[in-house]
C-alpha positions as CSV (number, residue, x, y, z in Angstrom):
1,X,0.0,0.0,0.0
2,X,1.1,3.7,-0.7
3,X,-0.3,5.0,2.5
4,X,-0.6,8.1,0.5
5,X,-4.9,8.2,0.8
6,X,-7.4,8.3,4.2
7,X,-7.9,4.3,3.4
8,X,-6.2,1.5,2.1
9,X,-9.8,0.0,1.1
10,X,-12.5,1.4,-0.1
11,X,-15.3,-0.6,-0.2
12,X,-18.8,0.5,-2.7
13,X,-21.3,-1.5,-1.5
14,X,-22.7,-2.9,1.9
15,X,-24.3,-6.3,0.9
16,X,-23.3,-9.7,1.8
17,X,-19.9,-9.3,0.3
18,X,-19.3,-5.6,1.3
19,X,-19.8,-6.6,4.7
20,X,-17.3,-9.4,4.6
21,X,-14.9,-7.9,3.0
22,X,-15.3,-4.6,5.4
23,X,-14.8,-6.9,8.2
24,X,-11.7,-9.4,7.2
25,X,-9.8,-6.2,6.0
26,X,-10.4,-4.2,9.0
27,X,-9.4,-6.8,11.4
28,X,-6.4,-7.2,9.7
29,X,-6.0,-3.2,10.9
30,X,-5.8,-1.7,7.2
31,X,-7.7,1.4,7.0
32,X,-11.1,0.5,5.2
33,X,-14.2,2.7,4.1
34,X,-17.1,0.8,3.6
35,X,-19.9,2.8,1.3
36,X,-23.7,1.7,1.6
37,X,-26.3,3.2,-1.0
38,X,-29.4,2.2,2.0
39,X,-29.1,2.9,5.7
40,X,-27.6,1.1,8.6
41,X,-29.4,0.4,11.2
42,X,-26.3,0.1,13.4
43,X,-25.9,-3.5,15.3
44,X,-28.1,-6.1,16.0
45,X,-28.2,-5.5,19.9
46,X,-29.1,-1.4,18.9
47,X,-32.8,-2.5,18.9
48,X,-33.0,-0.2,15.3
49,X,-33.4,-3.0,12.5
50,X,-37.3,-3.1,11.2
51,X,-39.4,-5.8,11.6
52,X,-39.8,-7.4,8.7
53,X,-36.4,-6.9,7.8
54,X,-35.5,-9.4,11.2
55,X,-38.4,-11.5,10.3
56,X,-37.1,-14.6,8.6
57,X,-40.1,-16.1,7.7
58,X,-40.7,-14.0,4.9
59,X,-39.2,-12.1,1.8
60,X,-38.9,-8.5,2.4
61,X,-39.2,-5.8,-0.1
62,X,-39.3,-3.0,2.0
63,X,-35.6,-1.9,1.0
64,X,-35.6,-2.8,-2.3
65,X,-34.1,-0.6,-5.2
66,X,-36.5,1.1,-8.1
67,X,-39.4,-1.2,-7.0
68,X,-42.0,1.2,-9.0
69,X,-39.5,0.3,-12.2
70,X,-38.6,-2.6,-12.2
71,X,-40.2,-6.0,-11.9
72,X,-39.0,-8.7,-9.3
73,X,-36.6,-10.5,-11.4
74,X,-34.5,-7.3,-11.0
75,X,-34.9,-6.8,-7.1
76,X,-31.7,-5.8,-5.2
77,X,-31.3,-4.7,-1.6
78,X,-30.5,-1.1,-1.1
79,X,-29.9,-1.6,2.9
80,X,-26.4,-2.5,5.1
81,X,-26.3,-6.4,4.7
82,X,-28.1,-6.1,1.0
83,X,-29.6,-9.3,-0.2
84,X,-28.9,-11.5,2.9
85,X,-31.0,-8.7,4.8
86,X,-34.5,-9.5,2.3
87,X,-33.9,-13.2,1.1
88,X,-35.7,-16.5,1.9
89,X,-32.1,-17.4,4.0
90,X,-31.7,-20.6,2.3
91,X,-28.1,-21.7,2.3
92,X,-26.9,-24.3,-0.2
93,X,-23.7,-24.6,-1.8
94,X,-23.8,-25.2,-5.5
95,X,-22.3,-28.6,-6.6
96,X,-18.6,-29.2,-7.1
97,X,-18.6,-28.8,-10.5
98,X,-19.9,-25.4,-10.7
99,X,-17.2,-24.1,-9.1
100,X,-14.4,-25.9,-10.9
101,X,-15.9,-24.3,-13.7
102,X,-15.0,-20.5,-12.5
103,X,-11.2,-20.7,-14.2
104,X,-7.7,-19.7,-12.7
105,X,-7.4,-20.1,-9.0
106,X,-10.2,-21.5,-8.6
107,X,-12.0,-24.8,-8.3
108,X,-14.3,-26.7,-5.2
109,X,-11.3,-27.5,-3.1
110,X,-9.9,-23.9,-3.1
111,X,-13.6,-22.7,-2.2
112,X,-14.8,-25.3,0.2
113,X,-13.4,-24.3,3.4
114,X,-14.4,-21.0,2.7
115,X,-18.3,-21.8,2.2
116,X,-17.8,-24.1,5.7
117,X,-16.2,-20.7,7.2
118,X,-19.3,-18.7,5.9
119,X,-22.2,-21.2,7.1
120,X,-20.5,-20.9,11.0
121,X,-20.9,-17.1,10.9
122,X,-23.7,-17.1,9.6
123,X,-25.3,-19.3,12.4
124,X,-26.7,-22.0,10.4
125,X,-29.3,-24.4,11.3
126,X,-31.8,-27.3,9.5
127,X,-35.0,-27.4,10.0
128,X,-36.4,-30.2,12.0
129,X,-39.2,-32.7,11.1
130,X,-41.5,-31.1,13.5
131,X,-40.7,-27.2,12.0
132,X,-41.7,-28.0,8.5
133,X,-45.5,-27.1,7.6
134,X,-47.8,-29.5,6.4
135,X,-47.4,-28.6,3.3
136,X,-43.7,-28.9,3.2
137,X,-44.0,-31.7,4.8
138,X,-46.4,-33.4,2.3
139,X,-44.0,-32.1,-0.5
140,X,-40.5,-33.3,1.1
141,X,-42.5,-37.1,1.6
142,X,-43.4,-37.3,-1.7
143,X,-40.1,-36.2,-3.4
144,X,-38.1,-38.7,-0.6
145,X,-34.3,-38.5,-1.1
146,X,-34.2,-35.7,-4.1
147,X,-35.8,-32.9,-1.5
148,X,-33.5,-30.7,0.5
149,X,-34.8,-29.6,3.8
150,X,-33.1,-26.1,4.4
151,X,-30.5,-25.4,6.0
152,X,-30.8,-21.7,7.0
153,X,-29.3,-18.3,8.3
154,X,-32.0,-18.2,11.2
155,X,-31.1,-17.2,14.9
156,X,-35.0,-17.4,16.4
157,X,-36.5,-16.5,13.6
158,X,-34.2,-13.4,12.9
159,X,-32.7,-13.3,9.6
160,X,-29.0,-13.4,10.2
161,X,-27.9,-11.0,7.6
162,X,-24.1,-10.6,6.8
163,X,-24.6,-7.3,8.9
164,X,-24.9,-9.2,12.1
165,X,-22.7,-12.6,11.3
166,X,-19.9,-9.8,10.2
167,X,-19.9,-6.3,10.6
168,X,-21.2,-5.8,13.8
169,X,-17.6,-7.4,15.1
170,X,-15.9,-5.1,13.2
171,X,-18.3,-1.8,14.6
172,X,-16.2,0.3,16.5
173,X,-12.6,-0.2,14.8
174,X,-10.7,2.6,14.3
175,X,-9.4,0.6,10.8
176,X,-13.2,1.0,9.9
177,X,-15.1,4.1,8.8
178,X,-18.9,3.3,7.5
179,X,-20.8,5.6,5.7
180,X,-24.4,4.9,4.7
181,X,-26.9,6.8,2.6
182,X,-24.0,7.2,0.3
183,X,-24.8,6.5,-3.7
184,X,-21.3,5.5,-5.0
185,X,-21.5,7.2,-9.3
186,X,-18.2,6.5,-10.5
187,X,-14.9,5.2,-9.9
188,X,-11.8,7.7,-10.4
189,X,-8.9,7.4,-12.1
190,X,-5.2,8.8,-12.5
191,X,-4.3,7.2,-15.8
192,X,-5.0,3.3,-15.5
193,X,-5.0,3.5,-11.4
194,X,-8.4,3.7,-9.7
195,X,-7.8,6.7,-7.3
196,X,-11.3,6.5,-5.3
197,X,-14.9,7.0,-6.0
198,X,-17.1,9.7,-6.4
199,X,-20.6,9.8,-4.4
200,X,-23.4,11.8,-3.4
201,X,-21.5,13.0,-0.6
202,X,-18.6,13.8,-2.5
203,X,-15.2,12.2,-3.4
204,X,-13.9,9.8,-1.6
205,X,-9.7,8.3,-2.2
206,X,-7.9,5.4,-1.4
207,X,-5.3,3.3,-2.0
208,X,-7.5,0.1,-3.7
209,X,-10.9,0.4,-5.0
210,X,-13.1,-2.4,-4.2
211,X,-16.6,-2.8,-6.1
212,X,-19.2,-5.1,-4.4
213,X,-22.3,-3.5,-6.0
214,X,-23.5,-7.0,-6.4
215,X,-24.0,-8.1,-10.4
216,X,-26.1,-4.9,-11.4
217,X,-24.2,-2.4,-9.3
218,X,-21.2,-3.3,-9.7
219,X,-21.4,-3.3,-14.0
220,X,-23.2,-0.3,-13.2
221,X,-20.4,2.0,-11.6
222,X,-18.0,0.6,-14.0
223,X,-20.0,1.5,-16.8
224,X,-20.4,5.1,-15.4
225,X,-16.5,5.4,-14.9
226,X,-14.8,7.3,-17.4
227,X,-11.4,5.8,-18.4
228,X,-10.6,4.5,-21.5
229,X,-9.1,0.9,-19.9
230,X,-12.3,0.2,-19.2
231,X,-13.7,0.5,-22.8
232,X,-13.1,-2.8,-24.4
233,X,-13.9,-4.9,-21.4
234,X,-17.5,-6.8,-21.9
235,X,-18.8,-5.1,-18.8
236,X,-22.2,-5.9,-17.8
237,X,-22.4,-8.8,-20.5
238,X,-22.7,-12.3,-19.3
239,X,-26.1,-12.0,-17.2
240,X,-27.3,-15.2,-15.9
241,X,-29.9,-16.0,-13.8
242,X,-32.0,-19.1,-12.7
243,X,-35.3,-18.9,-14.6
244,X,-38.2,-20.3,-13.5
245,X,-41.9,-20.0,-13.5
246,X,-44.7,-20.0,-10.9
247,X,-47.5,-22.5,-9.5
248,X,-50.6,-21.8,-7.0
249,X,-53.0,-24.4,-5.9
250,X,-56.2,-24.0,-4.0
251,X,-56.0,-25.2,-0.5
252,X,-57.7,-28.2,0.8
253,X,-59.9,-28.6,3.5
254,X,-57.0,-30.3,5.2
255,X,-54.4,-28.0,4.3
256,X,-56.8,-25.2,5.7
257,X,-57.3,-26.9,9.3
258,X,-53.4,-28.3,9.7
259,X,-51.7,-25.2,8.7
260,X,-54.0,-23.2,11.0
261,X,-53.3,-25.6,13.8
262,X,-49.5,-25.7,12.8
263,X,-49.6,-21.9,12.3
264,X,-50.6,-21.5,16.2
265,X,-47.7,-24.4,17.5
266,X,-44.6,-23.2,15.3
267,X,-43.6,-20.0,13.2
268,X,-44.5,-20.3,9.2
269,X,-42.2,-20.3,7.1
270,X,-42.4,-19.4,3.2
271,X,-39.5,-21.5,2.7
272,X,-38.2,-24.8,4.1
273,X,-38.0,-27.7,1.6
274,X,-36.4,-27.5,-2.0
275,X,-36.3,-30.6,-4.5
276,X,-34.4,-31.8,-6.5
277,X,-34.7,-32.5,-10.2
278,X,-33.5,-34.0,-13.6
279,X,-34.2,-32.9,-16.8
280,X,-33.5,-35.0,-20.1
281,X,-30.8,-33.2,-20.7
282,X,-29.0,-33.3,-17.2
283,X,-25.9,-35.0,-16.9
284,X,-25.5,-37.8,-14.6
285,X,-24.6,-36.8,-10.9
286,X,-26.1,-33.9,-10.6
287,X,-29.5,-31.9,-11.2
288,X,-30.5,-28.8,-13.7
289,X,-33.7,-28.0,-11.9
290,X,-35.0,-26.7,-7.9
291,X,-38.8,-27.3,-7.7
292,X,-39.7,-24.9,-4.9
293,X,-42.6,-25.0,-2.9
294,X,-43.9,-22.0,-0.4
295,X,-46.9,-21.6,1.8
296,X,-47.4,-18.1,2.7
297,X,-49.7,-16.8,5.6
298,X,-53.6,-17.1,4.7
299,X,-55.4,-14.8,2.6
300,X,-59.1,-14.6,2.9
301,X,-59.4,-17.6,1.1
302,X,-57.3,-19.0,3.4
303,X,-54.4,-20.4,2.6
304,X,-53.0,-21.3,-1.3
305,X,-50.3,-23.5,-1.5
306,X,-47.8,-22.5,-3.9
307,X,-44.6,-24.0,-6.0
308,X,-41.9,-22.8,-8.5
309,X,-39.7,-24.4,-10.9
310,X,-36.3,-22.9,-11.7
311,X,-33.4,-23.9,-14.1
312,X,-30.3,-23.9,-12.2
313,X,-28.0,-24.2,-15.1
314,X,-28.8,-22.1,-17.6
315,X,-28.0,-21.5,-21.2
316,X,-29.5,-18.1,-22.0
317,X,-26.9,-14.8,-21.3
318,X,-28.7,-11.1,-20.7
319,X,-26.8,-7.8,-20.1
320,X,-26.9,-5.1,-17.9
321,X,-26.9,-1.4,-19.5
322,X,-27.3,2.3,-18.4
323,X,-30.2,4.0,-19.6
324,X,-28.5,7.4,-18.2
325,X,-25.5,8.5,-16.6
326,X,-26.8,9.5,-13.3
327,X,-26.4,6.9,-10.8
328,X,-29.9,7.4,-9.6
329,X,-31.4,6.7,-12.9
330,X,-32.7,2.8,-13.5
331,X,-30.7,0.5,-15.1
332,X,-31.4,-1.2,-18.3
333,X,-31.7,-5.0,-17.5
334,X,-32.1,-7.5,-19.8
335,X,-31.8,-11.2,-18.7
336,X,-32.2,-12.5,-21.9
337,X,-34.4,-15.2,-20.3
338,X,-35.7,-18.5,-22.8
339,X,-33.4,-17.0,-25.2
340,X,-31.6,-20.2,-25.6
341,X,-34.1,-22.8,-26.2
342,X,-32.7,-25.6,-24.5
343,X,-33.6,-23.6,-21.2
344,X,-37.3,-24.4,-22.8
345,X,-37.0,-27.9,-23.1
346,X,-35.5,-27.6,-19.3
347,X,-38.4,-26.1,-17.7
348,X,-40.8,-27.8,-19.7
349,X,-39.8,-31.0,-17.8
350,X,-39.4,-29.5,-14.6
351,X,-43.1,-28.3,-14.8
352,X,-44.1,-31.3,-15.5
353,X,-42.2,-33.1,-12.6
354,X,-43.8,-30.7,-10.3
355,X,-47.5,-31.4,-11.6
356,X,-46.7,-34.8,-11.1
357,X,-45.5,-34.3,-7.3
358,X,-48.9,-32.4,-7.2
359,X,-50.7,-35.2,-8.2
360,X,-49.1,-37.6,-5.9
361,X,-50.8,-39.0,-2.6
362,X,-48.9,-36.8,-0.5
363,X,-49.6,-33.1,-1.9
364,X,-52.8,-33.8,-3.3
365,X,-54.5,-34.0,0.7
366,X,-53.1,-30.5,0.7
367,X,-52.9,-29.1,-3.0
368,X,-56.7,-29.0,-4.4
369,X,-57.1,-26.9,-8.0
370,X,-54.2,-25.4,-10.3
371,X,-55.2,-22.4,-10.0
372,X,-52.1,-20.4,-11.6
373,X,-51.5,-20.8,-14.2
374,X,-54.3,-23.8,-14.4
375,X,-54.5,-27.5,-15.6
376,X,-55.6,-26.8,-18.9
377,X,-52.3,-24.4,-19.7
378,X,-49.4,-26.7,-21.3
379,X,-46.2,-26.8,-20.0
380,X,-44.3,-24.9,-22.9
381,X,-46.4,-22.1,-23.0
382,X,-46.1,-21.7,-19.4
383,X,-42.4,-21.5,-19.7
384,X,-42.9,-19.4,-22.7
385,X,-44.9,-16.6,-21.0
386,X,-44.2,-16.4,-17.2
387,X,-40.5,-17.4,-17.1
388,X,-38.8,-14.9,-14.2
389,X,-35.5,-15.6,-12.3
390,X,-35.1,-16.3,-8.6
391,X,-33.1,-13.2,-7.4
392,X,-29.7,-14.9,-8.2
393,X,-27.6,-12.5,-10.8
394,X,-24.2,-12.9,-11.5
395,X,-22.0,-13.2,-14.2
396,X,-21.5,-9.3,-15.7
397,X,-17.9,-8.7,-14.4
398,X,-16.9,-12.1,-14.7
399,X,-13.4,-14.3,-14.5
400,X,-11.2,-13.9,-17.3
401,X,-13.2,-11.4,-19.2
402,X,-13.6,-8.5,-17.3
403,X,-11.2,-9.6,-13.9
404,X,-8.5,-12.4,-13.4
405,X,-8.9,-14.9,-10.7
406,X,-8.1,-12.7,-7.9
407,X,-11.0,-10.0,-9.0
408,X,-8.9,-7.5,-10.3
409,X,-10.0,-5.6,-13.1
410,X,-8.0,-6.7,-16.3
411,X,-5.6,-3.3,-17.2
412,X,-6.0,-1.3,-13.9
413,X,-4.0,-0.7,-11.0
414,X,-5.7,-0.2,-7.5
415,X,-9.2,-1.6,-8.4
416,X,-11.1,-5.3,-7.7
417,X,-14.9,-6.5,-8.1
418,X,-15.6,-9.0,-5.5
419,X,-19.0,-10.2,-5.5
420,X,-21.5,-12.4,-7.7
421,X,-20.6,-10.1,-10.9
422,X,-17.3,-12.2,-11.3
423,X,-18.9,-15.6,-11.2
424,X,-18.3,-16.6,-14.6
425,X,-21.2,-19.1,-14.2
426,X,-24.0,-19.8,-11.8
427,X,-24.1,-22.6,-9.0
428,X,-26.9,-25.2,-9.1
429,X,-28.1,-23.0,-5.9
430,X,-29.2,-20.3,-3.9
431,X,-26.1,-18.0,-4.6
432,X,-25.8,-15.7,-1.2
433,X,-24.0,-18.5,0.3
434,X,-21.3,-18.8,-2.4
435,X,-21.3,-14.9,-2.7
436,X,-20.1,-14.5,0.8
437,X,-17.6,-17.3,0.6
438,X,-16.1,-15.7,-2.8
439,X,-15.8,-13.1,-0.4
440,X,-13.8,-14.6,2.2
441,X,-11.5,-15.6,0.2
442,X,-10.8,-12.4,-1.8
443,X,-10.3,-10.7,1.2
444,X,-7.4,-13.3,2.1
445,X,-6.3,-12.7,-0.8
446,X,-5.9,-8.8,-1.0
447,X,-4.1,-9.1,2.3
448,X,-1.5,-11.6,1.2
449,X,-0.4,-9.4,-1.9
450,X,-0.8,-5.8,-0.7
C-alpha cells in the first residue's frame, strides 16, 4: 500500500460481500471505508433494525431498489447487509462442479473451506421434522431423497444477515469508517490507477478500489466510470440467472385446518423444503432444476399453497446497461431469459415433474385446484410466458473477461470486483452462500499481496 490516501480500502457496497470484506480487511487493521447506498441500522443488539427486515419467515421488499420500475426478477437490496437482509435465507452450496468451472485459481477445493467458514458465521441451522408445515411436509414425503430440507441463516426466527454474522464485530474499529446513505456514481482514475470513488457525498480516495455492488451495481459503476481501460472490457455482458416459473393451488380442506393448527404451535415459514430434479438433458450426478414449494400466511381464502420451478443451469446470457449517466437513474436489465431454447426444453420437464409431485398421494391432501397458471395451460407455454428468475444474478464482471482470478479488473491498478458479478457461471443453488464465501477468500487474498 502507498499509504498516501485516508484508506487502504475502499469498499462501494454494503451487501453480503461488502460486509465481509469490510470486516476481514479491518481486522487485519488496514484502514477501510465501507460505502452503503441504503441505511444502517447500526448493530443487532441497537434495537434499530425493522421488523420485517428481522423476520425470517418472509421475503422482504421494503428496502428494495426502483421497485415502482422494475419487476421482481430485477430486485436488489439497497440496505447494510443487501440481499442476505431481504432473502428467503436458504443456504446451499452449489455442486462441485460449478465451481471448478470459475477458471484460474479457482476450483471446489480452493472454495470449500471457505463456504464451511461462511455457514458458522452465519449461524446455520436445519429445519427439523417437526418445524416444517404441512405442506412442506407433504412435498418433502413425496419427493423422498431428491428434497433438501433447508439449512438456513435463522437465529430465532431473525434473519441473520451478513450485517450481524460480520460487521457488527468489526463496529467500532478505528481501521473502519462506515458511511451509509451514500450512492457511489463512478470510480476515479489517475491514468490506469483507480484513485477512489465519487458519491453523493462527495469524493472519496484510497489506496485500492473495491466494487461489491452486487451483479447490477457493480457493471453499473464501472459503466459510469470514465477511463478508457475500461472501454473494451465486456462489462455488464454475461447476465445469468435461474429462470423459472410460478404455480398456486387452491387449499384443501385439510391443508386449511393443519396449517392453521401448525400456524398456532410453530412459526411459518415461506421456505423450508427444496427438491431436487433431472431434466432429459441433465448430466448424470447432478441436477439442472430446484422445484420450490412456499406456503405463505392465509389470505381470505385461506391459505393457497404454492410451488416454482427454476433452471439452475442455464443456457441463456442477458446484459446489464445504463439508460443514463446518473447513478440514480434505473438500469437497463435484460436477462435474456428463454433465449436459448434448451432452457425451454428444461423447464418444460421441470413443470411437468412438479404437476406430477402435485398429483401424488402426499400433496394432493393438501394441494386441491391449479389455479395459476391452471391444468388446462401446457407446460411450454407456461415456460414461454411467465419465465422470471429467482433473485440470483451474477456473471456481468466475470473471471477472465472482465477480472482475473483474484478479482482484479484486467488493465488497472488499485481496483477489484468482489461479488457475484465475477462468477463466470452460476451454481446449481441459492447463490448468497457462495457470494459470501467468494468473499472470504478475496479478502485473504488482498491481504497476502498488498
Amino acid at each position: 500500500m502507498s499509504g498516501g490516501s485516508a484508506f487502504e480500502f475502499l469498499i462501494a457496497g454494503g451487501g453480503s460481500a461488502g460486509c465481509v470484506l469490510a470486516a476481514r480487511l479491518s481486522e487485519a487493521g488496514r484502514r477501510v471505508c465501507l460505502l452503503e447506498a441504503g441505511p444502517d441500522y447500526g448493530p443487532y443488539d441497537g434495537g434499530r433494525w425493522p421488523s420485517e427486515i428481522l423476520d425470517a419467515r418472509q421475503l422482504a421488499f421494503s428496502h428494495a431498489w426502483e421497485t415502482e420500475r422494475e419487476d421482481r426478477s430485477q430486485l436488489r437490496a439497497r440496505i447494510m447487509g443487501g440481499c442476505s437482509a431481504h432473502n428467503a435465507c436458504v443456504v446451499l452450496a452449489g455442486a462441485p462442479a460449478d465451481y471448478d468451472e470459475w477458471g484460474e485459481g479457482w476450483s471446489h477445493a480452493v472454495i470449500a473451506p471457505y463456504l464451511e467458514r461462511a455457514e458458522r458465521e452465519l449461524r446455520v441451522r436445519r429445519f427439523a421434522d417437526e418445524e416444517l408445515s404441512p405442506w412442506h411436509r407433504a412435498f418433502a414425503r413425496a419427493a423422498g431423497a431428491d428434497a433438501i430440507v433447508h439449512p438456513v441463516n435463522d437465529v430465532g426466527a431473525v434473519r441473520w444477515n451478513t450485517a450481524f454474522a460480520y460487521l457488527d464485530a468489526a463496529r467500532g474499529r478505528e481501521s473502519l469508517t462506515i458511511r451509509a446513505d451514500t450512492l457511489v456514481d463512478r470510480v476515479l482514475f489517475s491514468g490506469d490507477r483507480a484513485v477512489g470513488v465519487a458519491t453523493s457525498d462527495g469524493d472519496v480516495h484510497a489506496d485500492h478500489v473495491v466494487l461489491a455492488a452486487g451483479a447490477y451495481g457493480s457493471p453499473g459503476i464501472l459503466l459510469r466510470s470514465d477511463a478508457a481501460v475500461l472501454r473494451d472490457l465486456p462489462i455488464g455482458e454475461g447476465l445469468i440467472d435461474h429462470v423459472g416459473v410460478g404455480f398456486a393451488f387452491e387449499g384443501t380442506d385439510r391443508l386449511q385446518r393443519e396449517a392453521a393448527a401448525f400456524e398456532r404451535a410453530w412459526p411459518l415459514y415461506m421456505a423450508q423444503v427444496t427438491i431436487e430434479a433431472r431434466s432429459a438433458a441433465c448430466a448424470a450426478g447432478v441436477c439442472d432444476l430446484f422445484l420450490f414449494p412456499a406456503l405463505d400466511p392465509p389470505g381470505p381464502e385461506g391459505y393457497e399453497g404454492s410451488a416454482a420451478v427454476f433452471a439452475m443451469k442455464p443456457w441463456s446470457r442477458g446484459t446489464v446497461r445504463l439508460t443514463a449517466p446518473d447513478p440514480r437513474a434505473p438500469l437497463a436489465i435484460d436477462h435474456g431469459f428463454l433465449s436459448d431454447e434448451r432452457d425451454v426444453a428444461v423447464l418444460v420437464d421441470g413443470i411437468e415433474a412438479l404437476r406430477s409431485l402435485a398429483a401424488s398421494e402426499e400433496v394432493r391432501a393438501y394441494a386441491g385446484r391449479e389455479v395459476r397458471p391452471g391444468a388446462e395451460v401446457e407446460a411450454e407455454r407456461h415456460a414461454r410466458e411467465a419465465a422470471r428468475g429467482f433473485f440470483h444474478p451474477v456473471g456481468t464482471c466475470a473471471i477472465g473477461a472482465v477480472v482475473d482470478g483474484d478479482g482484479r479488473v484486467h488493465g488497472c491498478a488499485g481496483l477489484s470486483v468482489a461479488d457475484a458479478s465475477i462468477m463466470p457461471s452460476i451454481p446449481r443453488a441459492n447463490t448468497n452462500l457462495s457470494t459470501i464465501a467468494l468473499a472470504e477468500r478475496l479478502a485473504e487474498r488482498m491481504l497476502s499481496v498488498s
